[in-house]
C-alpha positions, -999 to 999 in steps of 0.1 A, spaced: -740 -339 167 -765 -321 141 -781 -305 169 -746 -294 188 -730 -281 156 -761 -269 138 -751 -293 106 -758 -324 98 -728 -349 101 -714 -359 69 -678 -378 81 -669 -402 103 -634 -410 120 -615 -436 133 -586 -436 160 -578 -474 150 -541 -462 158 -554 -451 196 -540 -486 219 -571 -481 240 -598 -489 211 -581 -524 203 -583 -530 240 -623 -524 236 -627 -541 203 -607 -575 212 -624 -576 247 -660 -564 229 -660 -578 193 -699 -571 187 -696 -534 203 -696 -504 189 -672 -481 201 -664 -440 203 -640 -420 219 -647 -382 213 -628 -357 226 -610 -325 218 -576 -307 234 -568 -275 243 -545 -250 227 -512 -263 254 -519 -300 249 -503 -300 217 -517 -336 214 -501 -344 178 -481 -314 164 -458 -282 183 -482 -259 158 -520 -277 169 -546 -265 183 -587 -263 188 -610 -235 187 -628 -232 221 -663 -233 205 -655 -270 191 -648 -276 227 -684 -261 236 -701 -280 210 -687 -310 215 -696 -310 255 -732 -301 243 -732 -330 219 -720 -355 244 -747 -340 273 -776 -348 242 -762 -381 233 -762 -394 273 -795 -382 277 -812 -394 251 -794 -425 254 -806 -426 294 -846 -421 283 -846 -449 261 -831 -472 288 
């Protein structure tokens, strides 16, 4: 994420309230799970008036490319 963003990550969430993750925990106590993800403008995910600036987007893509490769070398 540091590398993505350009700032070291301070916060950490949790979508405890997303049906999915509860799936993932009951079937996979001992795993660690994360969902990331953003939406565009039109989604409106939670709220008529939401929306996510297209470089968070960007960054996050780049983020997930680093983690999966990094996590595929030390396979």
């Amino acid at each position: 994420m540091e590398q993505a963003f350009g700032t070291p990550m301070t916060t950490l969430g949790q979508g405890g309230s997303i049906p999915l993750c509860n799936v993932f925990a009951d079937t996979y106590p001992g795993a660690e799970i994360i969902l990331m993800g953003v939406e565009e403008p039109l989604a409106l995910i939670h709220a008529p008036n939401e929306s996510v600036d297209p470089r968070e987007i960007e960054r996050l893509a780049v983020a997930e490319a680093l983690f999966l490769r990094a996590y595929a070398t030390a396979r």
